[in-house]
C-alpha positions as CSV (number, residue, x, y, z in Angstrom):
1,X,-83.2,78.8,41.2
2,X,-79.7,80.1,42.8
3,X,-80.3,80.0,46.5
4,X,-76.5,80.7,47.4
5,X,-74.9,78.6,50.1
6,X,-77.9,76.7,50.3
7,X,-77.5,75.6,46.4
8,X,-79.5,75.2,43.2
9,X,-83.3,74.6,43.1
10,X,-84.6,72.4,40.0
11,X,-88.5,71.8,40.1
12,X,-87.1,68.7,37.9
13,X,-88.2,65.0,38.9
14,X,-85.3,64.4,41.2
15,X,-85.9,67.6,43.1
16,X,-89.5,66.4,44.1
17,X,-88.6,62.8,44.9
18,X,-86.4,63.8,47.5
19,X,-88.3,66.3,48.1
20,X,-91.6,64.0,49.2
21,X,-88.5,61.2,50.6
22,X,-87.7,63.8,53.6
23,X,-91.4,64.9,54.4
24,X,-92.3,60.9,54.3
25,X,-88.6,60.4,56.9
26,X,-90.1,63.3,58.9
27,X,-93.5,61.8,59.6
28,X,-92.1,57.9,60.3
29,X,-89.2,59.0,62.5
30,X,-91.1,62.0,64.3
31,X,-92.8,59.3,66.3
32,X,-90.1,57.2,68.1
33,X,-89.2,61.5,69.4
34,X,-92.2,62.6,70.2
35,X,-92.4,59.4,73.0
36,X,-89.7,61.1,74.7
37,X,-90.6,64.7,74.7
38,X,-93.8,63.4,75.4
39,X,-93.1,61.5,78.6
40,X,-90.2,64.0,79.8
41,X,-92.8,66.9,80.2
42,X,-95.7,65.0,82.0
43,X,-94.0,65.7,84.7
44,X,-94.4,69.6,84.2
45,X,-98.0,72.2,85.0
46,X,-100.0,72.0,82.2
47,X,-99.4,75.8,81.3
48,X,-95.5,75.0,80.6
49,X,-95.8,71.9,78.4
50,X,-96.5,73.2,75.3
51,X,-93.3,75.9,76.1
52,X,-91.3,72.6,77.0
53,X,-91.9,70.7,73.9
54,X,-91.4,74.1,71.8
55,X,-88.2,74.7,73.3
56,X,-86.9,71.0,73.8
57,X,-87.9,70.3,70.2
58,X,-85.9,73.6,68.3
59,X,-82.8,73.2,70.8
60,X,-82.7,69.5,70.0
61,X,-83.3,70.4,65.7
62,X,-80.6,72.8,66.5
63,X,-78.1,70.5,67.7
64,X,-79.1,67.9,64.8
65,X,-77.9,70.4,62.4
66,X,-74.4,70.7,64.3
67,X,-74.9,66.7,64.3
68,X,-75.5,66.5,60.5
69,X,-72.0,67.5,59.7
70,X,-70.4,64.6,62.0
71,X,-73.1,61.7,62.1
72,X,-71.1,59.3,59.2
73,X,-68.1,59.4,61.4
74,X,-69.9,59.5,64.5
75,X,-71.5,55.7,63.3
76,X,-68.4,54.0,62.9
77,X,-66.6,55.1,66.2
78,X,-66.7,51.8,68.2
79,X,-69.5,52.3,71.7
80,X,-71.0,54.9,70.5
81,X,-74.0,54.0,69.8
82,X,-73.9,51.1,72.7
83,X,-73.3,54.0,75.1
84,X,-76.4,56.1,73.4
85,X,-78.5,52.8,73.9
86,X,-78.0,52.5,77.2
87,X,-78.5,56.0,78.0
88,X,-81.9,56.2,75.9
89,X,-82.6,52.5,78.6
90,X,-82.0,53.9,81.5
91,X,-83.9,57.5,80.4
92,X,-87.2,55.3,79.3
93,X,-86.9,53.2,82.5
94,X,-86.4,56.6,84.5
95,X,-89.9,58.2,82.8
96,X,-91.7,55.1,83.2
97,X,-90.9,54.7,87.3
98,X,-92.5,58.9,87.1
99,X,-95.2,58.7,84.8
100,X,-96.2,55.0,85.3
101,X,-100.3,54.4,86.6
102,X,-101.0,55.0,89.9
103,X,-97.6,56.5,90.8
104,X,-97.7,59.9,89.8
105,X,-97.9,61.5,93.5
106,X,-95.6,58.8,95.1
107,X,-93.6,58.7,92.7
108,X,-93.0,61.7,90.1
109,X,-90.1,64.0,90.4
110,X,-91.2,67.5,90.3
111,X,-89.7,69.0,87.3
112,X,-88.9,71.9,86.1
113,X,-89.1,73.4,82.2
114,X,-85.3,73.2,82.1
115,X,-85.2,69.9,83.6
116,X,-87.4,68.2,80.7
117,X,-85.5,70.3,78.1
118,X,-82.1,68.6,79.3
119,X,-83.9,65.3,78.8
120,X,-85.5,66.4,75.6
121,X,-81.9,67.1,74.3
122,X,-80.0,64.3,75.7
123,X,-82.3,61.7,74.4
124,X,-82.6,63.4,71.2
125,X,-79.0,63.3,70.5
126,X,-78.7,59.8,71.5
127,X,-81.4,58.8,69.1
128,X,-81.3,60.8,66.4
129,X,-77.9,60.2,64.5
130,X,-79.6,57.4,62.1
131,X,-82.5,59.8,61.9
132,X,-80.2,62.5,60.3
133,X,-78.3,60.1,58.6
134,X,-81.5,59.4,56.6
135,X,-82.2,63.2,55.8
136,X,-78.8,64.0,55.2
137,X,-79.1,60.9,52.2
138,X,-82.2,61.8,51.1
139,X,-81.5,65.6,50.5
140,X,-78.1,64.2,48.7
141,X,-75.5,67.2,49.1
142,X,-78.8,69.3,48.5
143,X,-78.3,72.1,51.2
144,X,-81.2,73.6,51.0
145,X,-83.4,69.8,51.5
146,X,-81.1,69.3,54.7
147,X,-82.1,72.2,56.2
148,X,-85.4,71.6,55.3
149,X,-86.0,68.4,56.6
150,X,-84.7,69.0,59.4
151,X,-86.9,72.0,60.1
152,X,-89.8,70.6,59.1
153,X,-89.1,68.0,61.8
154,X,-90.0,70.7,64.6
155,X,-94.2,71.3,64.1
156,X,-94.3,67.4,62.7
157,X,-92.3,66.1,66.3
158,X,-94.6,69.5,68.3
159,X,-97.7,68.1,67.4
160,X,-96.9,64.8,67.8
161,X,-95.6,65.3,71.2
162,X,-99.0,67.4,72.3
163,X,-101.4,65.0,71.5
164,X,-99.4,61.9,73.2
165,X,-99.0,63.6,76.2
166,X,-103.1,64.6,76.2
167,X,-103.4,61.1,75.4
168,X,-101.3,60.0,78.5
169,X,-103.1,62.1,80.7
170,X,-106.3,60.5,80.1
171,X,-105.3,56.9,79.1
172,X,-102.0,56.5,81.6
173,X,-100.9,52.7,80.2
174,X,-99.7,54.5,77.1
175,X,-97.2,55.0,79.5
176,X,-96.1,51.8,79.2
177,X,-96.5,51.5,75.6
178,X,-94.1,54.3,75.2
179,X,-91.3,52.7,77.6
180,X,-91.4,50.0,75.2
181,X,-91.0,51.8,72.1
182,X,-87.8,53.1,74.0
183,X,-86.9,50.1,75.1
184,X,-86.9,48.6,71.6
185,X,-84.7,51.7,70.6
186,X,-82.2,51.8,72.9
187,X,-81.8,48.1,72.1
188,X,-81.4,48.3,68.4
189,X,-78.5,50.9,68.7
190,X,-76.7,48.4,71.0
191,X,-76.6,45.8,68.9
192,X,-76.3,47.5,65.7
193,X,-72.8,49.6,67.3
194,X,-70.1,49.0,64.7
195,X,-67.6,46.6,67.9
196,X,-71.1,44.2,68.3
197,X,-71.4,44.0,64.7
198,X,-67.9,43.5,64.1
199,X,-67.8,40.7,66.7
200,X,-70.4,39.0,66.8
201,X,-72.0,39.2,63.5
202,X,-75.7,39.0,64.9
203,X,-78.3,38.4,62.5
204,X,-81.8,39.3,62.5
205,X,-83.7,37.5,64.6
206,X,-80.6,37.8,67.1
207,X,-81.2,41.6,66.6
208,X,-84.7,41.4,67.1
209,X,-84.6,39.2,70.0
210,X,-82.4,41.9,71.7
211,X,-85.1,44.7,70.6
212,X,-87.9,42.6,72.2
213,X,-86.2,41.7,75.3
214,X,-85.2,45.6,76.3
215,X,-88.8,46.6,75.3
216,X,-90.1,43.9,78.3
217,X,-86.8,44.4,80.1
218,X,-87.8,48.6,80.4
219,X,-90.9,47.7,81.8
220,X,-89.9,45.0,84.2
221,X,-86.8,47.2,85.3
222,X,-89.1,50.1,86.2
223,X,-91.7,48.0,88.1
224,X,-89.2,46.4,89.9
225,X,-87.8,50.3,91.0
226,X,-91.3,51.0,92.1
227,X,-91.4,48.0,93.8
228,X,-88.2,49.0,95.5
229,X,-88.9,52.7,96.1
230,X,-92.2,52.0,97.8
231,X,-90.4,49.4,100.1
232,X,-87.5,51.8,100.7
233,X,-90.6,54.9,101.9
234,X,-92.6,52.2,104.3
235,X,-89.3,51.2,105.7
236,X,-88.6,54.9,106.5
237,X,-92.3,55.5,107.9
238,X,-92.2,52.4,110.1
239,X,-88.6,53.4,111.5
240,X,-89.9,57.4,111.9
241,X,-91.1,58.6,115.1
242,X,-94.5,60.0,113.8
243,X,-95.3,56.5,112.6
244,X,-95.8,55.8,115.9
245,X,-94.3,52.7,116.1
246,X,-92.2,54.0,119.0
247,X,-93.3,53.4,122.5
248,X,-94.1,56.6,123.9
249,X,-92.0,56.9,127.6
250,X,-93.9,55.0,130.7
251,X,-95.5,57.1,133.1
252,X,-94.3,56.7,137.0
């Protein structure tokens, strides 16, 4: 079948085993996206997280398509994928310190939709380079299975993203759990970026001892903020005049 731009269509062997490659890509890598879109729309009403994770979802599938045609090159520039580490650290430390137990009220920024798109996007881009890489193999030059993939990414990352943000609502230490799954993340494109390879050769258990201390590193970084912010706010009540820590004026 002549599709055009997109290319040719075999229903041959080949066809289907890439074919079943990027649905299997799609359902393991939706999950590692689907923590982030989950935990940047907590933050948001109810009645605008499911039109936050729509629209953070197809802008982000967007951009990977624009991404797809520069991700090989992208790889092998030198920080680039150190740089996206440490953003996707400092984004999972930032969601953990808003969404962690017991700090929603004192602590949670109030969003809005386009706030947790921005995030959506951002970390998405960051993240998702080895992701595309892997369809872009899989589909191998196949237009048309590129494309594919990466659309059927959309309802698999949607759905994902609904039920662990339910799922945070009513058990809130999954909170935690998915600060460390970012953590872990942002710690394997650091030490996988081509000038830490290059250098220091790591191996892997060096790599994986890296991945497990940003994935406790996340968590302790963010309780430690808490920690901070809630000294920072009873410094700032004990100094304020309604604290009543003032001595009201003696009376003659």
């Amino acid at each position: 079948m002549d599709l055009g731009i997109l290319g040719q269509i075999h229903f041959n062997w080949d066809f289907l085993v890439a074919l079943l490659s990027i649905v299997l890509i799609d359902l393991i890598l939706a999950g590692d996206n689907a923590v982030i879109i989950a935990m940047a729309v907590r933050s948001l009403p109810r009645k605008q997280r499911q039109r936050g994770i729509i629209f953070g979802a197809g802008a982000a599938v967007v951009l990977r398509v624009i991404l797809t045609f520069f991700a090989a090159q992208l790889l092998q520039v030198q920080f680039v994928k150190f740089v996206g580490g440490a953003v996707i650290l400092w984004i999972a430390v930032k969601l953990f310190v808003e969404g962690a137990p017991g700090e929603e009220e004192a602590h949670k920024e109030a969003k809005t939709i386009w706030q947790a798109i921005w995030v959506i996007i951002i970390a998405d881009i960051t993240m998702s380079t080895d992701n595309v890489l892997a369809v872009a193999g899989a589909s191998k030059g196949n237009l048309f299975l590129l494309l594919f993939g990466l659309g059927l990414s959309i309802p698999f990352v949607v759905f994902t993203s609904n039920l662990l943000s339910m799922l945070m609502d009513k058990y809130p230490w999954i909170i935690y759990l998915g600060a460390a799954v970012l953590g872990r993340v942002g710690g394997e494109m650091m030490i996988t970026d081509p000038f830490i390879v290059k250098y220091l050769h790591p191996t892997k258990i060096m790599q994986y001892s890296v991945e497990a201390f940003f994935t406790v590193g996340v968590l302790i970084a963010g309780r430690l903020w808490i920690k901070w912010s809630r000294s920072r706010e009873e410094r700032q009540l004990a100094g304020s005049p309604q604290s009543g820590t003032f001595n009201s004026p003696k009376e003659d």
